[in-house]
TIRO-196481 format. One record per atom (N, C-alpha, C): residue in three letters; residue number from 1; x, y, z. Coordinates in nm, 3 decimals. Example, Ala and Ser with C-alpha at 12.3 -4.5 7.8 and 13.67 -1.06 7.14 Angstrom:
REM TIRO-196481
ALA:1:1.319:-0.569:0.780
ALA:1:1.230:-0.450:0.780
ALA:1:1.320:-0.330:0.780
SER:2:1.285:-0.225:0.708
SER:2:1.367:-0.106:0.714
SER:2:1.290:0.003:0.787
//
This chain:
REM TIRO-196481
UNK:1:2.482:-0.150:1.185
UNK:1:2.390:-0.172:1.292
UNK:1:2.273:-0.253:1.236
UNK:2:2.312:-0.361:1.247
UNK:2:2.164:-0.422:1.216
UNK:2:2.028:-0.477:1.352
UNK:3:1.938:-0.409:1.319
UNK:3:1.822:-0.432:1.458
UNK:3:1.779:-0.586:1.402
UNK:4:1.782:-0.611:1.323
UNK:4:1.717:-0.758:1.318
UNK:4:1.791:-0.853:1.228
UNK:5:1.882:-0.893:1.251
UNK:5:1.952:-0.999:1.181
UNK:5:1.900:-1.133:1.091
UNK:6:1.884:-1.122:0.967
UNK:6:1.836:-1.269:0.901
UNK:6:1.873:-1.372:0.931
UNK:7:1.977:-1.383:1.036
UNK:7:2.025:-1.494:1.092
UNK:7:2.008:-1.575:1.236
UNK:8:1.913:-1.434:1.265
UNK:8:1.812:-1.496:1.397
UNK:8:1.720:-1.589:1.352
UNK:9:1.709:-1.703:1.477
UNK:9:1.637:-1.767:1.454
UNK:9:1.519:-1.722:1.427
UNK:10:1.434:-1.624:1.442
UNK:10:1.276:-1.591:1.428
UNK:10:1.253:-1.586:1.284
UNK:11:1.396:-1.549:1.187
UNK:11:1.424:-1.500:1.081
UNK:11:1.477:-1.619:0.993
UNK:12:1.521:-1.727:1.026
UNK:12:1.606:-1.761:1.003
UNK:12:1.567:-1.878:0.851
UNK:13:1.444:-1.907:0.861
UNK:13:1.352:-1.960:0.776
UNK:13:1.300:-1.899:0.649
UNK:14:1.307:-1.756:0.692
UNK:14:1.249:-1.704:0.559
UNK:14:1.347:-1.593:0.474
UNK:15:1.524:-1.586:0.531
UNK:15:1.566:-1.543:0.409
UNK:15:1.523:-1.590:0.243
UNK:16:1.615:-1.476:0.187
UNK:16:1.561:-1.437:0.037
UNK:16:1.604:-1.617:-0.021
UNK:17:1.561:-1.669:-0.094
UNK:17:1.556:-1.825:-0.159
UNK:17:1.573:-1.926:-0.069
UNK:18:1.494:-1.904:0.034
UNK:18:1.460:-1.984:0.133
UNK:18:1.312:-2.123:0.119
UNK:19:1.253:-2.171:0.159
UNK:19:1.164:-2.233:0.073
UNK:19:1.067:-2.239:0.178
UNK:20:0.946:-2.197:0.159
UNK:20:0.802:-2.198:0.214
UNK:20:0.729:-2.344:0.256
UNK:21:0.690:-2.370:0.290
UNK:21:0.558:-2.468:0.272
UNK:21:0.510:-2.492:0.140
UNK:22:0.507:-2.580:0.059
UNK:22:0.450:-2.612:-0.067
UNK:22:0.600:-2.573:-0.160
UNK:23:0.741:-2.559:-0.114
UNK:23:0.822:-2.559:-0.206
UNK:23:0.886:-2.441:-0.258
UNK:24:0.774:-2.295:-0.284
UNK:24:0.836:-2.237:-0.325
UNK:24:0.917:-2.116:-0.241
UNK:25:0.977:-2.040:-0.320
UNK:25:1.093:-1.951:-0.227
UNK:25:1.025:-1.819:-0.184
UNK:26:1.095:-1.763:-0.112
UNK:26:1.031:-1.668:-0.024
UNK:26:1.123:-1.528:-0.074
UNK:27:1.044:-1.444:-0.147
UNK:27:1.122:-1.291:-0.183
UNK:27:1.111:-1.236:-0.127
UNK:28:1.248:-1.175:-0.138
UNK:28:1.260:-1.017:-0.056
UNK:28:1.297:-0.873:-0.102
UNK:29:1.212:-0.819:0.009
UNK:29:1.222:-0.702:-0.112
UNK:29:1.284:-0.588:0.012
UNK:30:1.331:-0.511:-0.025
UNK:30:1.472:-0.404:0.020
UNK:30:1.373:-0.227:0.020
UNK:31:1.397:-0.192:0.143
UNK:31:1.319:-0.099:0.154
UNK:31:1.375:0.026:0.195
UNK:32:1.463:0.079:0.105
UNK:32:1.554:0.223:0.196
UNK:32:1.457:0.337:0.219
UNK:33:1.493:0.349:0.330
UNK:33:1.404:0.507:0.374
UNK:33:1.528:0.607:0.462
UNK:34:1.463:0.677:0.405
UNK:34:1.521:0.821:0.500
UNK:34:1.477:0.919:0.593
UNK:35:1.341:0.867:0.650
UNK:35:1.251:0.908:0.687
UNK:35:1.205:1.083:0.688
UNK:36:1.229:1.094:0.540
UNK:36:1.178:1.199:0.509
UNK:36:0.997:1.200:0.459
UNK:37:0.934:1.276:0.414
UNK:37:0.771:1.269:0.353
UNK:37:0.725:1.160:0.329
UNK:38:0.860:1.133:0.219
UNK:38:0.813:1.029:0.124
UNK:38:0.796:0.888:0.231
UNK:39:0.865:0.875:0.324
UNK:39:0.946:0.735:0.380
UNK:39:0.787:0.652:0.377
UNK:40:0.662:0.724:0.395
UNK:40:0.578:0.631:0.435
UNK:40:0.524:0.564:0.312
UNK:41:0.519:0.667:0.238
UNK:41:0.454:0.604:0.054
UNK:41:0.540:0.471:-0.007
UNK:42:0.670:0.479:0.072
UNK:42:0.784:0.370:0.034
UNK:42:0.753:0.256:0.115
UNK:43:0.741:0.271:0.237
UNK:43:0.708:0.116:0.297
UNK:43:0.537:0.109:0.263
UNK:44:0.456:0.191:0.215
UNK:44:0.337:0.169:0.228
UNK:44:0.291:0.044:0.054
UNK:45:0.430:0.087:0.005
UNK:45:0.423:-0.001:-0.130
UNK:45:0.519:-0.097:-0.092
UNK:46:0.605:-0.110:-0.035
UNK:46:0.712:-0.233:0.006
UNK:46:0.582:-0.318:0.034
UNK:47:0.542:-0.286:0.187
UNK:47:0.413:-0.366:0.269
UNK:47:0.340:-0.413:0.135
UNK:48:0.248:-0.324:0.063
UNK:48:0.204:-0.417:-0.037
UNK:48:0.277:-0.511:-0.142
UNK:49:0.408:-0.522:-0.170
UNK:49:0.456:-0.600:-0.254
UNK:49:0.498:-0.691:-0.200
UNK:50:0.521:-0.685:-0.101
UNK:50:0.572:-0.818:0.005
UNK:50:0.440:-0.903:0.033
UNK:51:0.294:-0.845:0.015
UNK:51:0.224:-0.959:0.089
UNK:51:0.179:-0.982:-0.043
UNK:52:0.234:-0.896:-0.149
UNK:52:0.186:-0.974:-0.306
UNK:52:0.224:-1.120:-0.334
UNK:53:0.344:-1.105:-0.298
UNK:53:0.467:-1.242:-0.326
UNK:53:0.496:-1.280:-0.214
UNK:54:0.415:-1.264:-0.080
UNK:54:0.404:-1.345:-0.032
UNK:54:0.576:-1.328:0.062
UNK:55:0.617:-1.239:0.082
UNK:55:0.785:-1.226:0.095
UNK:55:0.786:-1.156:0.264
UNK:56:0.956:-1.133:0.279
UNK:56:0.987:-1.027:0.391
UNK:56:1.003:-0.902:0.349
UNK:57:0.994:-0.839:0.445
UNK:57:1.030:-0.672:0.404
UNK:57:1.162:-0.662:0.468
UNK:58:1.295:-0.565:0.395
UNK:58:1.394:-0.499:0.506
UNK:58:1.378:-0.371:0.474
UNK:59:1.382:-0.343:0.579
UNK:59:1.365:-0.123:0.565
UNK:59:1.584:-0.135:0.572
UNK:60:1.576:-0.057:0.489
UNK:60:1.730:0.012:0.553
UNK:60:1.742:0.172:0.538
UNK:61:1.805:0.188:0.644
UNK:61:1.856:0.351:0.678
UNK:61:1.974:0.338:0.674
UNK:62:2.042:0.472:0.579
UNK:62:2.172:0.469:0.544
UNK:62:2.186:0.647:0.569
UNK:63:2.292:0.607:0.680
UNK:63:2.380:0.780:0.772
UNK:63:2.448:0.798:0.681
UNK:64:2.442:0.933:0.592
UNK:64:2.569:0.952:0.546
UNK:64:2.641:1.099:0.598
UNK:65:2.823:1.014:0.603
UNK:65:2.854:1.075:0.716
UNK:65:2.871:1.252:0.695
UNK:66:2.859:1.321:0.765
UNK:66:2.885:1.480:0.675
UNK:66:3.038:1.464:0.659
UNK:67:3.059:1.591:0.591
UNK:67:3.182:1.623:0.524
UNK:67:3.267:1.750:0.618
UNK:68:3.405:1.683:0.665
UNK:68:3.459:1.771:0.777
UNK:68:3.563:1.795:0.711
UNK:69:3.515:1.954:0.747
UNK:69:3.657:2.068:0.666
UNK:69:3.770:2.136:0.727
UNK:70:3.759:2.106:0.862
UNK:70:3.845:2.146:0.985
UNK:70:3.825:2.040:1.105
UNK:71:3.974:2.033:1.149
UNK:71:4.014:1.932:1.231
UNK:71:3.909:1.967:1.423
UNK:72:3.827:2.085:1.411
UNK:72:3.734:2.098:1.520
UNK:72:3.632:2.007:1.472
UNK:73:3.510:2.010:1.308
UNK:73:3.480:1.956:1.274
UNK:73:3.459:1.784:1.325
UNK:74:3.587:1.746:1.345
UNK:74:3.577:1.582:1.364
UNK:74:3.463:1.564:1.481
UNK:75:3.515:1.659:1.640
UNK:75:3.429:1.627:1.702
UNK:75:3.275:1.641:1.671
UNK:76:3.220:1.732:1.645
UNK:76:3.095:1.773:1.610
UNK:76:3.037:1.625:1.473
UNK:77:3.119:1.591:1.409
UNK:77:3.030:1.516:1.282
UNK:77:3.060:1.393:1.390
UNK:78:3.146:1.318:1.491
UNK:78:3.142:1.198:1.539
UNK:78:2.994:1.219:1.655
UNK:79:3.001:1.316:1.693
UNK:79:2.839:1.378:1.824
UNK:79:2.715:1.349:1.726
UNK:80:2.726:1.394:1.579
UNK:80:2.602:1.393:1.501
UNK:80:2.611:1.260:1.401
UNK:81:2.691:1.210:1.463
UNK:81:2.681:1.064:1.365
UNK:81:2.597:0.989:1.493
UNK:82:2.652:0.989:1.605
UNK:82:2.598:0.906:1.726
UNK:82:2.432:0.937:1.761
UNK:83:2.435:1.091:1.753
UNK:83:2.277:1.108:1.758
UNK:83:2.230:1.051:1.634
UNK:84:2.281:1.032:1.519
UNK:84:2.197:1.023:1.410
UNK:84:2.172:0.894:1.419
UNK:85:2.284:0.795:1.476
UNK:85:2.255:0.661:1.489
UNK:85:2.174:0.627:1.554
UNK:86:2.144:0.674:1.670
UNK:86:2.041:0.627:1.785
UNK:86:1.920:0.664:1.741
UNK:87:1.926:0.773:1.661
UNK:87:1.735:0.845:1.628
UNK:87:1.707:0.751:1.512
UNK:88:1.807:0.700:1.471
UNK:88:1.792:0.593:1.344
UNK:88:1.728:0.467:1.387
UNK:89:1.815:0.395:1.534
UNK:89:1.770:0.285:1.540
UNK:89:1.621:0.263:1.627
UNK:90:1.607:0.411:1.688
UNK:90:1.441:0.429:1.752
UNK:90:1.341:0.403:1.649
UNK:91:1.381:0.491:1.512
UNK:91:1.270:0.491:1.392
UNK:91:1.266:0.347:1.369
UNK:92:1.419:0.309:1.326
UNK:92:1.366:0.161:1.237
UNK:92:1.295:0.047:1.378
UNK:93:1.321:0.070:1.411
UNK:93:1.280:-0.043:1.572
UNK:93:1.109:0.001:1.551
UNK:94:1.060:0.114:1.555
UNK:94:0.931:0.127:1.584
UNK:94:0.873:0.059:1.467
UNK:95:0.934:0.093:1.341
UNK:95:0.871:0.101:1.274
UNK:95:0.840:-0.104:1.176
UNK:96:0.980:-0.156:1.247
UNK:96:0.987:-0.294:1.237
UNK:96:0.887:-0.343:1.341
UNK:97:0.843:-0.284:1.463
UNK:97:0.723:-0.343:1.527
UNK:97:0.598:-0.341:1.466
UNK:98:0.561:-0.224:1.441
UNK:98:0.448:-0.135:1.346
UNK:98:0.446:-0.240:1.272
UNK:99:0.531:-0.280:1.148
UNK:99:0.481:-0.402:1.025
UNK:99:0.487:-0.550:1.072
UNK:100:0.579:-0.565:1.178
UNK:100:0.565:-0.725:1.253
UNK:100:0.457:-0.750:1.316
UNK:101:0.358:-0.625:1.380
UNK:101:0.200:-0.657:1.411
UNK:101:0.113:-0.691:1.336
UNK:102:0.120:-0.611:1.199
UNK:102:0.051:-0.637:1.128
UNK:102:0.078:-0.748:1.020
UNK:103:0.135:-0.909:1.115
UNK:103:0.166:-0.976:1.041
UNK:103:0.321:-1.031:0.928
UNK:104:0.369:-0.920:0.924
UNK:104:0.447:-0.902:0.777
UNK:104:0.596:-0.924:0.841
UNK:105:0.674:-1.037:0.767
UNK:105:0.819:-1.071:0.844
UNK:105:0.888:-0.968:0.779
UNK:106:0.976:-0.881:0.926
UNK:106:1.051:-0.749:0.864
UNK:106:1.147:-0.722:0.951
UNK:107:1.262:-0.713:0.903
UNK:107:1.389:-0.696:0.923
UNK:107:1.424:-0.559:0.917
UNK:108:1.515:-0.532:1.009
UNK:108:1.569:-0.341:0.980
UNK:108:1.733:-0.313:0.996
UNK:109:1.769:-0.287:0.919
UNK:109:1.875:-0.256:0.893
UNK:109:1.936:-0.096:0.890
UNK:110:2.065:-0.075:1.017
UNK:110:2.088:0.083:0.961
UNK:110:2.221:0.065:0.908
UNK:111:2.272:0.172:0.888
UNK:111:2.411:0.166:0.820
UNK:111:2.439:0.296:0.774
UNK:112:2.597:0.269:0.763
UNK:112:2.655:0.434:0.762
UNK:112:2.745:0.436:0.633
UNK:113:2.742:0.508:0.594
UNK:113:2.806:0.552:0.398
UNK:113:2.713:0.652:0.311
UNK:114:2.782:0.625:0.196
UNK:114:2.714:0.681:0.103
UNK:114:2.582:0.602:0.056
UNK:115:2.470:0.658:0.069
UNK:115:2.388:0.582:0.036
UNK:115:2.337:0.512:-0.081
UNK:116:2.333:0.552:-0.233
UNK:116:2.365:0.432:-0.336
UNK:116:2.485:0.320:-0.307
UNK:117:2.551:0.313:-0.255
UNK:117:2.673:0.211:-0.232
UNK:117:2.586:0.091:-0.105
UNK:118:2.579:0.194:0.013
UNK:118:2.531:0.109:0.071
UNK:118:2.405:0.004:-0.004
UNK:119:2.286:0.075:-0.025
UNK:119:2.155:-0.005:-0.106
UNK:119:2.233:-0.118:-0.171
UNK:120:2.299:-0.036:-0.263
UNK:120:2.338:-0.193:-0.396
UNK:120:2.396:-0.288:-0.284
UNK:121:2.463:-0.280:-0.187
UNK:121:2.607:-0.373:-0.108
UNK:121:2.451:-0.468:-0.023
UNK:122:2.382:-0.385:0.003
UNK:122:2.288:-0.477:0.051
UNK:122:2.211:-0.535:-0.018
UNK:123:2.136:-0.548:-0.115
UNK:123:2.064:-0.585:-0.255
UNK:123:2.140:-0.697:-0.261
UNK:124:2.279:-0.674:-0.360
UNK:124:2.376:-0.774:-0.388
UNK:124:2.406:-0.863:-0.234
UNK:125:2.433:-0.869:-0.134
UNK:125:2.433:-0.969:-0.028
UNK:125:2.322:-1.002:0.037
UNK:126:2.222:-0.940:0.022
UNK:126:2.112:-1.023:0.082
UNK:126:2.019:-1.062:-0.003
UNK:127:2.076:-1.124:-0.140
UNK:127:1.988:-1.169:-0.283
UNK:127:1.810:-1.109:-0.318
UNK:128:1.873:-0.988:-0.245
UNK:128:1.730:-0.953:-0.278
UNK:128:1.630:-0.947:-0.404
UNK:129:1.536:-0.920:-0.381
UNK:129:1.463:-0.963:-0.480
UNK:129:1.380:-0.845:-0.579
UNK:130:1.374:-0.754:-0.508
UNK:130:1.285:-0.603:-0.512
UNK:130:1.332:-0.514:-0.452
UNK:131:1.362:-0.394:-0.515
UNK:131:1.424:-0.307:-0.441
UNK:131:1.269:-0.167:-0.437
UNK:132:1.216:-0.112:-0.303
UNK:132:1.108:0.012:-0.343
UNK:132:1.180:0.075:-0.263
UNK:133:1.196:0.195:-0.387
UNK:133:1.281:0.336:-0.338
UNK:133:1.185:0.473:-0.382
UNK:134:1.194:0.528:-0.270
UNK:134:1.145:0.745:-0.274
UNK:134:1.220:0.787:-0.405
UNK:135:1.139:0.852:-0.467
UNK:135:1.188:0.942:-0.549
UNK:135:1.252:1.113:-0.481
UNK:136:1.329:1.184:-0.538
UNK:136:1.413:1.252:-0.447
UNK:136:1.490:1.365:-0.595
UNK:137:1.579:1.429:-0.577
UNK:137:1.601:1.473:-0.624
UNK:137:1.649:1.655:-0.661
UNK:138:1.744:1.706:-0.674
UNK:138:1.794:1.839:-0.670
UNK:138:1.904:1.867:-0.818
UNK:139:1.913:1.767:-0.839
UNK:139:2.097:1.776:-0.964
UNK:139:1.998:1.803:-1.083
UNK:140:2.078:1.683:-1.171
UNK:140:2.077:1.700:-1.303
UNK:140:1.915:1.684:-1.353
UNK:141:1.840:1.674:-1.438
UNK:141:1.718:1.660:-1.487
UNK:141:1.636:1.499:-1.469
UNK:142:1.699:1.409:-1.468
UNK:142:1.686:1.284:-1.455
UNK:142:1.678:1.287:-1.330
UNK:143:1.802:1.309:-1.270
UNK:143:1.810:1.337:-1.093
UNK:143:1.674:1.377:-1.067
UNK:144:1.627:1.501:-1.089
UNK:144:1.517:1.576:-1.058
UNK:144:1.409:1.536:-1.075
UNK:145:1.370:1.424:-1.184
UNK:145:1.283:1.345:-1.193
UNK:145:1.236:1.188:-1.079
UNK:146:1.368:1.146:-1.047
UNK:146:1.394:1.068:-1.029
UNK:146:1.459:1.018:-0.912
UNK:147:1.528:1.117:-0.870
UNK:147:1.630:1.119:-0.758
UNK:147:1.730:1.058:-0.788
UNK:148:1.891:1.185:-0.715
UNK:148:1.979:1.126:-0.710
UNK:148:2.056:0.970:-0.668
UNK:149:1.982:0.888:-0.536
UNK:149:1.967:0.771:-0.508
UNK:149:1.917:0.674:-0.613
UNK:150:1.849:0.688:-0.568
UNK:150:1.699:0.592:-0.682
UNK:150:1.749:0.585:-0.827
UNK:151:1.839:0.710:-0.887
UNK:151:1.882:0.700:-1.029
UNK:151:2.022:0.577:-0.975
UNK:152:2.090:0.630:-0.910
UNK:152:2.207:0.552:-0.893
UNK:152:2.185:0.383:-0.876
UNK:153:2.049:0.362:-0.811
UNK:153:2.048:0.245:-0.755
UNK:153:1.973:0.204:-0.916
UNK:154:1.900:0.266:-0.957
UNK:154:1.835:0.189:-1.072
UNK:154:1.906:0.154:-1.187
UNK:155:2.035:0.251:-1.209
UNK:155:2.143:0.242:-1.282
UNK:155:2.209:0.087:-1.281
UNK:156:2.185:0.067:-1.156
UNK:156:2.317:-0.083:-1.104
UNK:156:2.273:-0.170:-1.052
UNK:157:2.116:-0.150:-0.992
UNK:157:2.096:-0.273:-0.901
UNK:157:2.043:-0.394:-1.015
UNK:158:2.075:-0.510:-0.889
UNK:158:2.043:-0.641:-0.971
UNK:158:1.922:-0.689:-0.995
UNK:159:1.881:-0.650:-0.920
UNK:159:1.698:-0.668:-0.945
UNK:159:1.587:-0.532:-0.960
UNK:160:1.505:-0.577:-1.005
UNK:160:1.397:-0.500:-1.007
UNK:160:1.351:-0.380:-0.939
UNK:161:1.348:-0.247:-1.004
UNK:161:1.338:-0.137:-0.884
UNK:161:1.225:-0.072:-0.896
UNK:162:1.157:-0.025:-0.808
UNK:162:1.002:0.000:-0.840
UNK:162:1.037:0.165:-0.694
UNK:163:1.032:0.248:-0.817
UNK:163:1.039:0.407:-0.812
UNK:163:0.917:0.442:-0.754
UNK:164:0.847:0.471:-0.616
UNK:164:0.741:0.576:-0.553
UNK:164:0.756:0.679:-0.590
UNK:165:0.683:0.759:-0.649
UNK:165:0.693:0.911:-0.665
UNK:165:0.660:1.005:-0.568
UNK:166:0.738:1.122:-0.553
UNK:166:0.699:1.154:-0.419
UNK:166:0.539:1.232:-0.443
UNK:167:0.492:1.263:-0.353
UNK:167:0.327:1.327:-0.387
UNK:167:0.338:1.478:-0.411
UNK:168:0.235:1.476:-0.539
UNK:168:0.280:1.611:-0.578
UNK:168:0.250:1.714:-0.485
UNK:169:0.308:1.864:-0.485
UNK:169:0.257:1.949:-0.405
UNK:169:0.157:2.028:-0.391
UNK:170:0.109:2.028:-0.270
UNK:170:-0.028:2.094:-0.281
UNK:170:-0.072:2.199:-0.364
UNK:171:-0.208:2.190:-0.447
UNK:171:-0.198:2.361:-0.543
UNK:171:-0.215:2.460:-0.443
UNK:172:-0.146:2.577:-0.534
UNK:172:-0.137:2.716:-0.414
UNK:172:-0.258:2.772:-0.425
UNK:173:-0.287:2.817:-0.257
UNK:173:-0.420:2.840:-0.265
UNK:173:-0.405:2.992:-0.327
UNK:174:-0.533:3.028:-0.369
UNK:174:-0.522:3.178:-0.360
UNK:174:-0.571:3.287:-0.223
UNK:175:-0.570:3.426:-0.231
UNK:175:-0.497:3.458:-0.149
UNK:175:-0.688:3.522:-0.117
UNK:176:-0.719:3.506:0.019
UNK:176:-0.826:3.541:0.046
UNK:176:-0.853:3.689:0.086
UNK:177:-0.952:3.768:0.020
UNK:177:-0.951:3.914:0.009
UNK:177:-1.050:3.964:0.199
UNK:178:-0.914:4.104:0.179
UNK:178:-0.967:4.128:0.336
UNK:178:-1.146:4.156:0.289
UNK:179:-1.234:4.162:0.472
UNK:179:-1.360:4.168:0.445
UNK:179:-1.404:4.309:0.440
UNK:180:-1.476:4.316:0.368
UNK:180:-1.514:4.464:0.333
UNK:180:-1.508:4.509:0.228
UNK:181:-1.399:4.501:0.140
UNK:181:-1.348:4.521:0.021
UNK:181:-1.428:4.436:-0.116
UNK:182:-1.464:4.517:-0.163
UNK:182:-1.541:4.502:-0.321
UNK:182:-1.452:4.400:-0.410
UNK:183:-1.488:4.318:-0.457
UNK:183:-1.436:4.220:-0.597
UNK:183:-1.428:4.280:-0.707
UNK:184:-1.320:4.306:-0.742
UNK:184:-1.279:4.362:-0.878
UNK:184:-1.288:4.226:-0.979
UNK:185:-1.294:4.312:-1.080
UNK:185:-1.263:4.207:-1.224
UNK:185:-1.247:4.249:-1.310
UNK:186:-1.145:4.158:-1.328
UNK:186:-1.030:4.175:-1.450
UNK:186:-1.103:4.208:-1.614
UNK:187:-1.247:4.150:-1.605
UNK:187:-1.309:4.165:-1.735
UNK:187:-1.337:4.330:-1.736
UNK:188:-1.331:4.373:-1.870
UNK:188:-1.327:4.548:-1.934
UNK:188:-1.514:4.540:-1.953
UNK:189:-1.554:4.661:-1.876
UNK:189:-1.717:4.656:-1.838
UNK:189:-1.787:4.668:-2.029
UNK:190:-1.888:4.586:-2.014
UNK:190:-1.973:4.599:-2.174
UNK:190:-2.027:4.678:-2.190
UNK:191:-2.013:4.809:-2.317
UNK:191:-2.093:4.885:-2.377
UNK:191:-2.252:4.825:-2.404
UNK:192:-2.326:4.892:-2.344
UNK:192:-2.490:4.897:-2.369
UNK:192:-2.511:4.897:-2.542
//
């Protein structure tokens, strides 16, 4: 599903080694989100690296499909692939208006797979130039640092990958004492 095709005319000027005014080429930089926490810290650094170099932005969203273990299954994951597609192409649509106001040529792309496969398949065909990916993560230690995606894509992609970290979590507050009740302390009272 692509919402904005590089091959529209509006677009059609500033694919990735395309050439500007004064000669030089126009980069692009590749923007997967999942619109989880992180999704905004990721285009909020895409947006800035794109008007660094002067480039386009593509957001891509990548469905991946669930895993069906019984032949009832099929119906239910084809119902939640279709909702997932449509709530997909509302986000990226808004959110390709949102950065096309503010100037910035941006393309949106959804798509359905595994998501390291998809990223690289798009990277590698649309010569991109920059890849800014969420950090993420549950597996192995690297994973956990790093995210399972983001490791995969940094593993293989052809260009340059610039890792957002997700924001750390809030410190825990402590726990506020009911009113009335006296403040103890932990310090042992001083002999006179």
């Amino acid at each position: 599903m692509i919402l904005d095709n590089p091959a529209n005319s509006r677009l059609a000027g500033i694919r990735s080694g395309s050439r500007r005014p004064g000669g030089l080429a126009m980069k692009t930089i590749l923007a997967p989100i999942d619109f989880s926490p992180i999704t905004r810290r990721v285009i909020a650094e895409a947006e800035k690296l794109a008007r660094l170099v002067k480039g386009r932005l593509i957001l891509l969203h990548v469905i991946h499909p669930p895993t069906i273990v019984a032949e009832t299954g099929c119906a239910q994951a084809a119902a939640f692939m279709a909702a997932a597609g449509q709530a997909s192409a509302r986000h990226l649509q808004r959110l390709r208006r949102t950065l096309g106001r503010r100037g910035l040529a941006v393309a949106a792309i959804g798509a359905t797979g595994y998501p390291p496969r998809q990223i690289l398949e798009q990277a590698k065909a649309g010569a991109i130039d920059y890849i800014v990916i969420g950090s993420h993560g549950i597996t192995s230690f690297f994973d956990l640092v790093v995210g399972g995606t983001a490791s995969a894509v940094l593993k293989q992609a052809p260009c340059p990958v610039v890792v957002v970290p997700a924001p750390a979590p809030a410190p825990a507050r402590r726990p506020r004492r009911a009113p009335g009740r006296a403040r103890t302390s932990a310090r042992p009272a001083r002999a006179a």
